[in-house]
C-alpha positions as CSV (number, residue, x, y, z in Angstrom):
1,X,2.7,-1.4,-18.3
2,X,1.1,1.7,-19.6
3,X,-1.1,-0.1,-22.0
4,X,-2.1,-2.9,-19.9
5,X,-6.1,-3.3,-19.6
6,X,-7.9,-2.0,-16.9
7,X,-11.7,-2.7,-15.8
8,X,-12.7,1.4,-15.6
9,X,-16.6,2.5,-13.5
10,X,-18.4,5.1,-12.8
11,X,-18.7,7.0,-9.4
12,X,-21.4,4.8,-8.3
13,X,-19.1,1.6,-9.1
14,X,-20.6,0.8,-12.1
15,X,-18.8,-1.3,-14.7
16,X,-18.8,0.8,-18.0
17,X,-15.8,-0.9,-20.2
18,X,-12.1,-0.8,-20.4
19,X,-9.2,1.0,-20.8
20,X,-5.5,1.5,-20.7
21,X,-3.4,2.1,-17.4
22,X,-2.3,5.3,-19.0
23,X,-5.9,6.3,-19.7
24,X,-6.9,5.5,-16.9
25,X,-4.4,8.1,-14.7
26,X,-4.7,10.9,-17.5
27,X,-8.6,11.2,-17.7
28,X,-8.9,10.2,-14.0
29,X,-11.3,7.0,-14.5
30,X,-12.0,5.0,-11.5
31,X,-10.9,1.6,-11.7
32,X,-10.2,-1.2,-9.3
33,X,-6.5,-2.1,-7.1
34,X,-5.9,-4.2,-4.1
35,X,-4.1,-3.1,-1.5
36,X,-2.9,-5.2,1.7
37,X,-1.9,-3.9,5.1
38,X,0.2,-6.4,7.2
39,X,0.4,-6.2,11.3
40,X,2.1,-7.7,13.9
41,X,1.9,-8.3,17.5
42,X,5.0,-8.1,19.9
43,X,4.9,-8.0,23.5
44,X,1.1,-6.7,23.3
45,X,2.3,-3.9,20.9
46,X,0.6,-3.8,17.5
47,X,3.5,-2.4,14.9
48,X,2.4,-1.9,10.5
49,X,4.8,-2.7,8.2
50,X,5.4,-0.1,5.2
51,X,7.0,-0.2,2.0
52,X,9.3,1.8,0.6
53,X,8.6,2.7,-3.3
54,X,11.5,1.9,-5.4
55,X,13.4,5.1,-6.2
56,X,12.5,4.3,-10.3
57,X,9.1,4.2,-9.3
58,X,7.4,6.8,-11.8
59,X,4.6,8.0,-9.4
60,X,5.6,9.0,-5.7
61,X,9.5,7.2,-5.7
62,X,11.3,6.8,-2.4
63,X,8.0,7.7,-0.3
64,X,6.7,5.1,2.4
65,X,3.2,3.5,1.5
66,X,1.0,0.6,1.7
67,X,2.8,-2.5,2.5
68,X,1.5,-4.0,-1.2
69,X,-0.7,-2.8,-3.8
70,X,-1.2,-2.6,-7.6
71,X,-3.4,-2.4,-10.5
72,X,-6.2,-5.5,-11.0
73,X,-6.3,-6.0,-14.6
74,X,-9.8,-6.7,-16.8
75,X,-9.5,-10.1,-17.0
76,X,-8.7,-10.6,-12.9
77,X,-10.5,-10.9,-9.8
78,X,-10.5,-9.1,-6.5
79,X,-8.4,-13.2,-5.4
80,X,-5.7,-11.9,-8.2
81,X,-4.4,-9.3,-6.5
82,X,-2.7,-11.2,-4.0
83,X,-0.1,-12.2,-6.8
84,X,0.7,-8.8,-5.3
85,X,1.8,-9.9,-2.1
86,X,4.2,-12.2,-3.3
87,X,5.6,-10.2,-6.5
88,X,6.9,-7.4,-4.3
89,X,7.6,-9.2,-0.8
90,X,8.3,-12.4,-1.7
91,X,5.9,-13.9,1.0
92,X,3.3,-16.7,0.1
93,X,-0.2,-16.0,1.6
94,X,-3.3,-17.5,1.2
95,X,-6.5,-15.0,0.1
96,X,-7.9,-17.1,3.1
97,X,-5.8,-15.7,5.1
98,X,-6.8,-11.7,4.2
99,X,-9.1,-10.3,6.7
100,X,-11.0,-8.1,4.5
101,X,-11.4,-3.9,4.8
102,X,-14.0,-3.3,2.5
103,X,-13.8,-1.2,-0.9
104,X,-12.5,2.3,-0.2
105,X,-12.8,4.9,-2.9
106,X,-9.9,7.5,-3.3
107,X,-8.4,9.8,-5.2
108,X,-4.5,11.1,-5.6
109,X,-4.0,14.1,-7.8
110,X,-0.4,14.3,-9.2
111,X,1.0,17.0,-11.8
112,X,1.1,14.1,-14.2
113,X,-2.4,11.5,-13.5
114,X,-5.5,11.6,-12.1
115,X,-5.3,7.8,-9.7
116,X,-9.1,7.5,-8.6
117,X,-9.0,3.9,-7.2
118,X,-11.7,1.7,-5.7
119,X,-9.4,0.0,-3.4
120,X,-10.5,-3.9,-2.3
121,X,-8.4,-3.7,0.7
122,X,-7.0,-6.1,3.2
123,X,-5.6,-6.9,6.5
124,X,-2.7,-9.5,7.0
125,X,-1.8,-10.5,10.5
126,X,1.1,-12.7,10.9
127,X,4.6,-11.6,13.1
128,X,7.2,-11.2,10.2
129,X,11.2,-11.1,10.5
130,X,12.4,-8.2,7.8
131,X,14.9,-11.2,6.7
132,X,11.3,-13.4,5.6
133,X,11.0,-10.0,3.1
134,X,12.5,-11.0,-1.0
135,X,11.9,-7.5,-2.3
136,X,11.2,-6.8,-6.2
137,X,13.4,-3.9,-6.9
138,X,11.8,-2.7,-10.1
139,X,9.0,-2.3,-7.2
140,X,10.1,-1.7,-3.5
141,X,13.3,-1.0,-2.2
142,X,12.4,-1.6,1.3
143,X,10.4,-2.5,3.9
144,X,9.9,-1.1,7.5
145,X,7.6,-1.3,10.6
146,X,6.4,1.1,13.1
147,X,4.3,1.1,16.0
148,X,0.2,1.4,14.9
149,X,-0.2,3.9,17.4
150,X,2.7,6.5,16.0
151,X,1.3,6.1,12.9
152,X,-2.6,6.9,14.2
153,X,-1.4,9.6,16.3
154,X,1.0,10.6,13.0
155,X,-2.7,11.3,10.9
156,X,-4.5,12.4,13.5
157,X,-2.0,15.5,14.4
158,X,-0.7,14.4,17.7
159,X,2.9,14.0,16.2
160,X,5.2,15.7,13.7
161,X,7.1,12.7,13.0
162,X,7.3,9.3,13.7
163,X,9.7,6.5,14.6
164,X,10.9,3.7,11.8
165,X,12.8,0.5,11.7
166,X,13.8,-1.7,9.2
167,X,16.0,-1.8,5.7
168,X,16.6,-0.9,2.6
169,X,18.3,-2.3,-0.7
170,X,20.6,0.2,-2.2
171,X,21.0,0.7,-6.4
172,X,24.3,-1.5,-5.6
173,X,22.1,-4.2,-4.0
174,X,23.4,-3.5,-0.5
175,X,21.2,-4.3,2.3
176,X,21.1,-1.1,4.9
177,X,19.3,-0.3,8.2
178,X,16.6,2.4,8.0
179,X,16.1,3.5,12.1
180,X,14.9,7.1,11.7
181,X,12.4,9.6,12.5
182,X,9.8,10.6,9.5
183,X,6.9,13.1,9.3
184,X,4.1,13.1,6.3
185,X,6.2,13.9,3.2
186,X,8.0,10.8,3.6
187,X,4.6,9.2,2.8
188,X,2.6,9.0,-0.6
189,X,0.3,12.0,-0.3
190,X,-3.1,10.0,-0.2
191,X,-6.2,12.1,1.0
192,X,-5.7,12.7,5.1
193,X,-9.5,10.7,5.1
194,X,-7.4,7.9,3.0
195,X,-5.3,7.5,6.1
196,X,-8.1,8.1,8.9
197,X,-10.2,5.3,7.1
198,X,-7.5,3.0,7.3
199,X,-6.6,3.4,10.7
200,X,-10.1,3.3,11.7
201,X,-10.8,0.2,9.5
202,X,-7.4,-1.4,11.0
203,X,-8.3,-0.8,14.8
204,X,-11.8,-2.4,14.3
205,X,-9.6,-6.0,13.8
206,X,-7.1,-5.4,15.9
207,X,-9.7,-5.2,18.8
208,X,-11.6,-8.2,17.8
């Protein structure tokens, strides 16, 4: 994985050649990822479903993040990345049926990389049973949902912690019930204007 080919730019999103994944997070060279976000609508209340990183996960293990995301390699397209969706959930969708964010540029600093991505980002709406969820447990080991507004008011500093439903897949392949209250360690430490462009981002569809 550490060698495979990434598509690297400049800060003005220029193409200017290629290089390997661990390149790429030890100089700190933006490159391109897609990430997805999928909601759901129950009983007029809008709830965002989260993954849970995979506890063998080298960067940011057993922290809650995007629902899926990865690397686009050098030879793919921004429609590639939804091979993400259905690596590590196990759900088939359509790229017709992405309602698109935009590109968002961010940056996570880690003791051990540099991740500056320029993140082709997504909304999925479609009202999902945890039991429609095949996990990839190199990848995720598990999926929950909470309510969109406890998560804004999470990043915006009107709560401490927030409320989470959902399960988990143990190391002995057990399926278990996550129902628990979580704060923002428990989430991969993206920039706070990561977050507050994604809510914003999300809101604007969910009130068209």
């Amino acid at each position: 994985m550490e060698n495979e080919q990434l598509k690297i730019f400049d800060s003005n999103r220029k193409p200017i050649g290629v290089a390997t994944r661990e390149e790429v997070h030890r100089f700190g060279l933006w490159h391109e990822s897609f990430h997805c976000w999928f909601v759901s609508r129950e009983d007029e209340i809008d709830y965002l479903y989260l993954q849970l990183r995979c506890d063998l996960k080298k960067d940011h293990p057993n922290l809650f993040d995007i629902t899926a995301a990865g690397h686009l390699l050098a030879n793919e397209t921004v429609e590639d990345g939804i091979r993400e969706i259905e690596e590590e959930l196990g759900i088939e969708v359509a790229f017709t049926e992405l309602i698109p964010l935009g590109i968002i540029n961010y940056c996570v600093n880690h003791e051990k990389l540099i991740d500056k991505e320029l993140a082709h980002t997504f909304l999925y709406k479609k009202n999902l049973a945890f039991d429609e969820f095949t996990l990839q447990k190199e990848e995720v080991s598990g999926i929950v949902k909470v309510k969109f507004a406890d998560f804004t008011d999470l990043w915006v500093g009107e709560k401490q912690e927030i409320k989470m439903k959902g399960f988990e897949i143990n190391s002995n392949g057990e399926k278990l019930a996550i129902d628990k209250m979580v704060g923002k360690k428990q989430f991969v430490p993206h920039e706070l204007s990561f977050y507050e462009t994604i809510i914003q981002l999300i809101k604007e569809k969910l009130n068209e």
